[in-house]
C-alpha positions in Angstrom: 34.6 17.0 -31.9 31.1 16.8 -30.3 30.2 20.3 -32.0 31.3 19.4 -35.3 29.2 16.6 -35.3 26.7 18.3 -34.5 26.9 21.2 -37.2 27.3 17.5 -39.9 23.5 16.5 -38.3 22.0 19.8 -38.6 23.3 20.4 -42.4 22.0 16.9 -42.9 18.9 17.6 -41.6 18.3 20.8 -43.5 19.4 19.4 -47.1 17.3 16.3 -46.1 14.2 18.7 -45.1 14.9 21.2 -48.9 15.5 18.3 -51.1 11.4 17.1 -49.5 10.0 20.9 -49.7 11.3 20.9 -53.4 9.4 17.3 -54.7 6.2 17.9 -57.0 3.4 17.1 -55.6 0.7 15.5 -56.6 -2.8 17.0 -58.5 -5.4 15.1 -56.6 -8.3 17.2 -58.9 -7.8 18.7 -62.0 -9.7 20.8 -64.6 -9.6 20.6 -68.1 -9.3 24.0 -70.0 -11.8 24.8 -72.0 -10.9 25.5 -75.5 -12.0 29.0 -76.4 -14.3 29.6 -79.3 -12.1 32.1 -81.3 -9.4 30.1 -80.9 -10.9 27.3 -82.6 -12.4 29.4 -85.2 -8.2 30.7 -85.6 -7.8 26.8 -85.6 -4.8 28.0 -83.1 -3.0 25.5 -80.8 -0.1 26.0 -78.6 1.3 25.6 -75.1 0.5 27.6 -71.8 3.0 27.5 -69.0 1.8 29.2 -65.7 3.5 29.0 -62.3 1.4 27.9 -59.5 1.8 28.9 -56.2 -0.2 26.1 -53.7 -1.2 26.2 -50.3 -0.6 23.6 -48.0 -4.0 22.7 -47.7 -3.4 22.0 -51.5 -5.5 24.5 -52.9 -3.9 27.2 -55.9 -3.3 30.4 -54.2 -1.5 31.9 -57.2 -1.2 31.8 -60.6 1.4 33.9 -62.7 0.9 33.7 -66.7 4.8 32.9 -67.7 4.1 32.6 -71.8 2.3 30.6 -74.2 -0.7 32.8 -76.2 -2.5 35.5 -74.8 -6.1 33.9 -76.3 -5.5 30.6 -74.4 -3.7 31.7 -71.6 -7.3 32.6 -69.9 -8.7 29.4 -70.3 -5.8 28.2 -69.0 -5.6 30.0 -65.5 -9.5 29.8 -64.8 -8.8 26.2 -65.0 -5.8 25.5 -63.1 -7.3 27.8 -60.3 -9.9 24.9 -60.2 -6.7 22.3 -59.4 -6.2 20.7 -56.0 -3.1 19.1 -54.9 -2.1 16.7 -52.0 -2.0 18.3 -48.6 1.9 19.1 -47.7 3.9 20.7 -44.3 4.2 23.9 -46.5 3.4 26.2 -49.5 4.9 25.0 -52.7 5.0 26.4 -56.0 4.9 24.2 -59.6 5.3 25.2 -62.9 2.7 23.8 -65.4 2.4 23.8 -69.5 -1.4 23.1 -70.9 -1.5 22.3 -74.7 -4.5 23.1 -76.7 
């Protein structure tokens, strides 16, 4: 009985310890894309979603372009790249979406 209880703890404690790994965390600084000059001269707006891979010092160490278009999408990483989140026990990853 004593070493099923102790399997129960340890699944507790590792579904306790994902379901914290997996929150959001928190931008303590963030950068506002700049809007590019062609764009504006295309008068185009959209969405940019990147996924963010973030240290746990809280800086960006990764950026991967998921969609959104190609003229924004550079604006869009240079300034996410600029973010900073909370410090956390371990590397993360987010998923964003910038409008222009």
């Amino acid at each position: 009985m004593t070493k099923l209880k102790y399997i129960l703890l340890g699944a507790i404690f590792l579904v306790g310890s994902a379901s914290a790994a997996d929150q959001e965390r928190e931008v303590v600084r963030r950068e506002q894309p700049e809007y590019p000059p062609i764009a504006a001269r295309m008068h185009l707006h959209g969405t940019v979603k990147l996924k963010i891979w973030i240290n746990p010092d809280g800086t960006v160490r990764r950026l991967d372009y998921i969609g959104g278009h190609p003229l924004l999408a550079e604006s869009a990483l240079k300034a996410v790249k600029g973010w900073k989140y909370e410090p956390a026990a371990r590397e993360s990853t987010d998923t964003v979406a910038l409008k222009f």
